[in-house]
N, C-alpha and C positions, 0 to 999 in steps of 0.2 A: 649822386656822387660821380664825378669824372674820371675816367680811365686814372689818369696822373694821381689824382687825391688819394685812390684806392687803393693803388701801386705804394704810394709812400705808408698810409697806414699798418699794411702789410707789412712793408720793412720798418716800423718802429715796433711792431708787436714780435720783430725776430729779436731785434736788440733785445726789446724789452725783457723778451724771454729769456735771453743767455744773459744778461746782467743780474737775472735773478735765478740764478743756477743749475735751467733750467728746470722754471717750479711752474706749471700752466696756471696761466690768468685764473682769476675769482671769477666767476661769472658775475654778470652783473645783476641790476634787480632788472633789466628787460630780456634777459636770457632766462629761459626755462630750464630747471633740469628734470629728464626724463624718471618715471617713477623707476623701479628695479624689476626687471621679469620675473617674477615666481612662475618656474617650471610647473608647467600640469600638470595636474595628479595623475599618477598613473592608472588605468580603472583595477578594479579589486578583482585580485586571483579568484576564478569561480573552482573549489575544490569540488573533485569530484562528489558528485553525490551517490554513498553507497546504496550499493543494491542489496534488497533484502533476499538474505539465502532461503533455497529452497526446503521448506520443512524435509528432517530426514526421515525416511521411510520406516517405520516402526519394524525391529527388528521380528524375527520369528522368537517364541519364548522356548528356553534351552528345555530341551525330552531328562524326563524322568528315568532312565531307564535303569535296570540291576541287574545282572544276571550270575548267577551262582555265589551271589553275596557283596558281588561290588558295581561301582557304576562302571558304567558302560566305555570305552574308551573312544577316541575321535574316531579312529580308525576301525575299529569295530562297529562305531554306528554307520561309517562310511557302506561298508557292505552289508550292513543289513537294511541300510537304507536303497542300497542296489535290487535285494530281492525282493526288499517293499515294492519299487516300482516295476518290476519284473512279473508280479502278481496283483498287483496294484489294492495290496493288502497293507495298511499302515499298523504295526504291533501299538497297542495302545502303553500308556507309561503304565509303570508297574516294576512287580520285583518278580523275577524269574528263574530259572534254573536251564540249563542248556549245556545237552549229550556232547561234546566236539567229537567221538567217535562214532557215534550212529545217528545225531543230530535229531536225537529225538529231546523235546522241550515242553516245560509245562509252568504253571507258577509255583510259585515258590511256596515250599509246603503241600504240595498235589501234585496228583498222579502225572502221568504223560498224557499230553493233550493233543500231541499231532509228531509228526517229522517234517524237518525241513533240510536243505543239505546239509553234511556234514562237514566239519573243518573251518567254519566259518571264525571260529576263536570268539566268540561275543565276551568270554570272561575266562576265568580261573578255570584251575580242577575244581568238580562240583563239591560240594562240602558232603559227607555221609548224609545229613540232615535235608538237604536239598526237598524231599517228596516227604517231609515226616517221619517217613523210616516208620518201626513199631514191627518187620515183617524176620528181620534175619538174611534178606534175600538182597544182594546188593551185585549191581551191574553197570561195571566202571566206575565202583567206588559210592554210589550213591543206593541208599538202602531203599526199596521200592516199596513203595505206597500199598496199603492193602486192596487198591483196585487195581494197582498192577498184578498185586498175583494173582487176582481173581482171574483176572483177563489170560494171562500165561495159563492158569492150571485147566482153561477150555480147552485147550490145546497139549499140554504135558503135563504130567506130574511135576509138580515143583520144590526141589530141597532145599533149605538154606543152606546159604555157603556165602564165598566172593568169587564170581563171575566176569569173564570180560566180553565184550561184545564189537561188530562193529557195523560198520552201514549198511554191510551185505547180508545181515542177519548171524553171520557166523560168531559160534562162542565157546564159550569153556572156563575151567575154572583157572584163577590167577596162576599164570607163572606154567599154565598147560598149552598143549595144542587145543586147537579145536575138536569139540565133542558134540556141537550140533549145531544144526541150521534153525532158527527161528521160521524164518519163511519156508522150510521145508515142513517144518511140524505142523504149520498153521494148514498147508495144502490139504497134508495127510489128515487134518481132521474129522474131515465131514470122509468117515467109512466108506460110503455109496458113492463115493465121485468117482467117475467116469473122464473126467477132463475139462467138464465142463462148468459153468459156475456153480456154488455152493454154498451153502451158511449153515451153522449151526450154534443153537441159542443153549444159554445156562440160565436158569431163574436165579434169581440170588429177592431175599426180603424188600430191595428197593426196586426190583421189577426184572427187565430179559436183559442178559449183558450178549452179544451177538458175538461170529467172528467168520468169515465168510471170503470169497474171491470168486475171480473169473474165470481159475481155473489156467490161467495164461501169466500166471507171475504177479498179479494185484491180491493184495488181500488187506484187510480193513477186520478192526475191532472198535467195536461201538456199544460202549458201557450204557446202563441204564440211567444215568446222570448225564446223559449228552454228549460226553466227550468219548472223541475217536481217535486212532490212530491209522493211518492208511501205512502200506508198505506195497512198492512197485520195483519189484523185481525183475 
């Protein structure tokens, strides 16, 4: 097609256009019309893959523990948890009884089994019943086991009554001053001391109940059942 012929087709496809109201031509059957673009898929959100949590570490299992009748409190197994590793002694679970004013402790229903500090508050005021009782003889409220007076009467004559006591061995009866020293009666035992260490034994039917020191402030009683009490004075 020539320049000329091109030029006029052009200006009869403008007419043509604005005579028809501005409607674009039909295509024809040798025009192609393009297919429609479908946008690409966008690829698939990859959500995180969670990660599997760390097993949690198996707690410790909660202590048994009772002392003068009830369980133990947070804060009272705090500190005793303190003298635990202090001694690196762990008190096994159980029910107990425990002195707050001469910190002397045993289980529950028997005798005193040892000293440990005083004040520590593990529990209540002890109950009468605390050691069994059966004796008449009660010191800070709890009636002593019949190896307790065994153990006292190496060392003193023993009356019934209500007695108080406290860490430093010093006692007497309720609502008095002081009337004796524990740890001073125990010295005074053994007759023949000179200053130096000492013991002396009472037989009783279950075998020797002992009670003895260094002579220097330590003295220790050691029933025929095993159980001791030390005092360091």
């Amino acid at each position: 097609m020539g320049e000329k012929a091109a030029l006029a087709w052009l200006f009869s496809a403008v007419i043509l256009l604005i005579a028809c109201g501005g409607s674009a031509p039909s295509p024809t059957s040798d025009e192609k019309t393009l297919p429609p673009v479908t946008p690409a898929a966008k690829p698939p959100s990859h959500a995180p893959v969670p990660v599997a949590a760390s097993p949690a570490s198996t707690p410790a299992p909660a202590r048994r523990l009772n002392f003068n009748g009830a369980t133990i409190t947070a804060d009272a197994l705090t500190r005793l948890q303190s003298l635990e590793t202090s001694t690196g002694t762990r008190v096994p679970d159980g029910d107990y009884w425990y002195d707050n004013a001469t910190g002397a402790w045993g289980l529950w229903g028997g005798p005193a089994a040892g000293l440990i500090p005083a004040g520590l508050s593990l529990g209540g005021a002890m109950p009468p019943n605390s050691s069994g009782g059966g004796t008449g003889v009660f010191i800070n409220g709890r009636e002593l086991n019949p190896v307790d007076v065994q153990r006292l009467q190496q060392i003193t004559p023993v009356v019934a009554g209500r007695y108080w006591m406290d860490a430093q061995g010093n006692g007497g009866l309720e609502g008095q001053p002081a009337s004796f020293n524990l740890v001073q009666l125990a010295q005074q035992a053994n007759r023949g001391n000179s200053g130096g260490a000492w013991s002396h034994a009472t037989s009783t039917p279950s075998g020797n109940n002992y009670v003895g020191g260094d002579g220097q402030g330590f003295t220790y009683f050691q029933g025929a059942d095993g159980s001791a009490v030390y005092i360091d004075h």
